[in-house]
N, C-alpha and C positions, 0 to 999 in steps of 0.2 A: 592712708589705711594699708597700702601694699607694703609700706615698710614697716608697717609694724607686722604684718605676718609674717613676714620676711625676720624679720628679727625672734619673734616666736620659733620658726622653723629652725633658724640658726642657732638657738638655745638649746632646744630638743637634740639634736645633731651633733651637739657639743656635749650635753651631758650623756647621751649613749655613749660617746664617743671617748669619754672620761670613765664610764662602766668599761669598758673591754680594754682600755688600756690598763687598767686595776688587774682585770681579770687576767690578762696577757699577760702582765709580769710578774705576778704570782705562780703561774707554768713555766715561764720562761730561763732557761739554762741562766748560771749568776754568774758566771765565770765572765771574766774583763776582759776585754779587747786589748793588744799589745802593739801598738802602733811604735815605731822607732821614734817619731814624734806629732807632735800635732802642728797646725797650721789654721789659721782663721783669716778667710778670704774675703774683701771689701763685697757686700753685696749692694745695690742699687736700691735698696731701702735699707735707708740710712741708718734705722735703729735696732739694725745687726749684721752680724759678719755671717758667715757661713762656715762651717766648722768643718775641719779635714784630716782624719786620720790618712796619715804620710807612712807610707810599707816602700824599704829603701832595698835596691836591691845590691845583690854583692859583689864589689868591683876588685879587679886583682889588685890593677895600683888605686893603693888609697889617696895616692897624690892627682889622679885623675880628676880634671872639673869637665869634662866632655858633659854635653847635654844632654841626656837618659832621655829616652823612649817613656812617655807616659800612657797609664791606663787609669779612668776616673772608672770606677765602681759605684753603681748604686744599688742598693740596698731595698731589701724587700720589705714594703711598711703597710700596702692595700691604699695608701696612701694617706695614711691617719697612725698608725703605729709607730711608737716611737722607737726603732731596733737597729741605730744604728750602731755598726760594732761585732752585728751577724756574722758577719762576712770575713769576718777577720782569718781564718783560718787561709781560706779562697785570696784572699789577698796577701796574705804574706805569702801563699806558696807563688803567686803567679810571681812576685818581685825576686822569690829566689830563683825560679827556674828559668825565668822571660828576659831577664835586664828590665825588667821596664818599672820606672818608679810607678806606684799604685796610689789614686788618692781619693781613698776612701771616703765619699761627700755625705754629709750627713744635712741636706735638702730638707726644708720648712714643708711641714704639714698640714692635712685640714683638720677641720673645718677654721681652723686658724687661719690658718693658708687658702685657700682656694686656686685652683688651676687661675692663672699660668703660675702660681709663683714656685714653684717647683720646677719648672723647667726654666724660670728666668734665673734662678741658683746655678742649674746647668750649665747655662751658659755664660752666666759671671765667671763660673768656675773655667771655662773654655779661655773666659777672654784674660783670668788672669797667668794659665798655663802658656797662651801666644803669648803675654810683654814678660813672657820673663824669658825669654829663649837664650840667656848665660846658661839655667838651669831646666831647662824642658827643651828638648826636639819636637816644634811644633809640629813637623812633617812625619811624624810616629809618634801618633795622638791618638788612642782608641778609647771606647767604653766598652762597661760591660754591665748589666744589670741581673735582677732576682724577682721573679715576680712581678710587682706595679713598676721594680725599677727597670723593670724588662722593658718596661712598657713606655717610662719613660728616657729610656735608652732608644728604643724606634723613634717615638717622639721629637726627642732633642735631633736628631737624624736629619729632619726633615725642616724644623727650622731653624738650620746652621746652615752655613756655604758648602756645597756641595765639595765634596773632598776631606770636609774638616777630620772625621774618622777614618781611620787606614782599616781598622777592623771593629765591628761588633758582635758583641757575644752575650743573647738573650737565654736566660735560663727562666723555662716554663711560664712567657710572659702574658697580660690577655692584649689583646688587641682590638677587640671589638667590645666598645663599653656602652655599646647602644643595644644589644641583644640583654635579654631578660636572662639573668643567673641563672635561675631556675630550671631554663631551659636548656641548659647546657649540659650534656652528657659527655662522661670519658669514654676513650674507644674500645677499652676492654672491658666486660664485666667485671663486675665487683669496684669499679672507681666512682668517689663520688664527688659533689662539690663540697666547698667550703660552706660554712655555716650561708645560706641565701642572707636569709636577713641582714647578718652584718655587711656582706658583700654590700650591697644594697644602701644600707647604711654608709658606710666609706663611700662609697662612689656619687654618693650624692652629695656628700660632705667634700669631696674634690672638686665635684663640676659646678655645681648652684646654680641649675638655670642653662648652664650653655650645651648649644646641639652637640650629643656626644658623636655624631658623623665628623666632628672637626676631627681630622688629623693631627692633632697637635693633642688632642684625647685618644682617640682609638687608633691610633697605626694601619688599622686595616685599611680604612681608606685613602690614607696615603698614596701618593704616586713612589712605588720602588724605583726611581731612578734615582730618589737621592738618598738612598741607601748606601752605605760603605759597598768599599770593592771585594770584601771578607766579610762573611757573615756565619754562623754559627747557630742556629734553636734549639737548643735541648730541652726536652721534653719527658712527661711520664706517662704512662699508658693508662694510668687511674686517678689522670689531674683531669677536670672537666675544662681547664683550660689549652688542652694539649690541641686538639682540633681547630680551633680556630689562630692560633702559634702556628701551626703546620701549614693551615694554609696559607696565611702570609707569606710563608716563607716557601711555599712552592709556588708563587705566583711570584715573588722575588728571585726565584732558581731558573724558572720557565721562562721569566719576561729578562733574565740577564743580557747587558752588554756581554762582549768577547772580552774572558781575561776576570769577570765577575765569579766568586768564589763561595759559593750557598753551601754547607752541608746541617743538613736535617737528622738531629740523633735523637730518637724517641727510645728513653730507656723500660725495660719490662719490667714489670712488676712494681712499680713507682710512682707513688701517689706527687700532689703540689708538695714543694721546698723537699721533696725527699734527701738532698744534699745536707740538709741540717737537723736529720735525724739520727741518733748515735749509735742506734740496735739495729739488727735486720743485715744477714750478712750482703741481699741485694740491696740495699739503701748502700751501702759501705762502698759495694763494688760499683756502683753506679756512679757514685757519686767523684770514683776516684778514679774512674775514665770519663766522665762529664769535665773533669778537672783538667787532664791532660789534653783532650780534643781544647780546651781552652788555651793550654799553654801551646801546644803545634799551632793552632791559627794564630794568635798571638805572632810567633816566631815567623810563620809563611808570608805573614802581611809585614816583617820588616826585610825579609830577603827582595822584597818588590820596589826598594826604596829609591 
């Protein structure tokens, strides 16, 4: 009888979940992603690959096969949204201005998906970045996420080999997905949350059942030691995810080894994803120093090589 409730629930969760992706892309900007090219990575279930917009960066000698510095990007989805491609912008500029190839992972969804399998994508993606070392420098290997991919940017952090990331770079991610939405407030007036409901709905649609205390769900409970040696949170003042971001990442700043590199940028006036909204001359300027503090840490974590 449990699985069949269980399969009822997982209907309901599917078909809401099929409403807002409708509704989602009926708003959503139409303009194509330009990757240099694409790649499809063997995943561990067998009956797909993993799909990978490839952002190259630009080299003087084009006769150069030296091994680039890579950055895996994920993408911001609540963890049921299909939008990978967001990013595009944010990844071609890091490939132009960092050296570092960019590879934009476009990681399996719920409630299709269910945790782990988004972070086991992750990590295929990891292991097929190490056997290729002709064309990856494992040893300048960073991420960098958006949102849920923030989140499973900490995540993957913590179950990889310590060292695997030189640098990570979390933009407005949540980390605590055991607190009630609802109850989360931004730190400045006027910021609000995102829709509860749907929040709510995604997240349940990710976890199904398992303690969202795991670390390998909420980051916050993670132990920060095995967090990269460069870290980055940027943040917005009228995201209700901003507060609980900030504190991770001052209990990562505070609890640092010697030589451990935390900077905490909470932008003003700047609600969630503000970086992918195209009006507002503070969204613009936020967004395009959220941009650079990405490319400088980037660059500091390969001067430490």
């Amino acid at each position: 009888m449990a699985g069949f409730f269980d399969f009822l629930r997982y209907s309901y969760l599917k078909i809401l979940v099929a409403i807002s992706r409708f509704l989602i892309r009926r708003v959503t900007s139409s303009s194509s992603p330009t990757p240099d090219s694409l790649l499809n990575i063997p995943s561990r279930d067998q009956k797909r690959t993993i799909k990978v917009h490839v952002y190259k960066p630009h080299v003087e000698d084009a006769g150069s096969s030296k091994p680039a510095p890579v950055l895996i990007n994920l993408y911001g989805s609540g963890f049921a949204i299909p939008l990978h491609g967001l990013d595009d912008n944010f990844c071609r500029l890091m490939a132009k201005t960092t050296g570092f190839v960019v590879l934009d992972v476009n990681y399996c969804l719920a409630p299709e998906y269910p945790f782990p399998a988004a972070l086991n994508d992750i990590e295929d993606t990891v292991k097929y970045v190490l056997n290729h070392p002709d064309e990856y420098q494992a040893s300048q290997l960073s991420v960098s996420g958006f949102s849920s991919g923030g989140t499973l940017a900490l995540a993957a952090s913590t179950i990889l080999p310590r060292g695997t990331f030189k640098t990570l770079i979390a933009f407005y991610p949540a980390t605590n997905l055991l607190q009630d939405p609802s109850l989360r407030k931004a730190p400045a007036p006027g910021g609000k949350d995102r829709s509860t409901f749907w929040t709510k709905i995604f997240r349940e649609s990710y976890i199904r059942g398992i303690d969202p205390r795991d670390p390998r769900i909420s980051p916050a409970f993670a132990d920060t030691d095995h967090f990269p040696a460069n870290m980055l949170f940027v943040t917005g003042e009228l995201d209700a995810s901003a507060v609980e971001a900030e504190e991770l990442a001052e209990r990562a700043k505070n609890g640092a080894h010697p030589g451990k590199n935390v900077i905490i940028r909470r932008m003003k006036g700047c609600g969630h994803a503000f970086d992918q909204k195209l009006t507002g001359e503070m969204n613009i300027s936020a967004r395009n120093e959220a941009y650079e503090l990405a490319a400088e840490i980037l660059k500091k974590g390969q001067e430490g090589r």
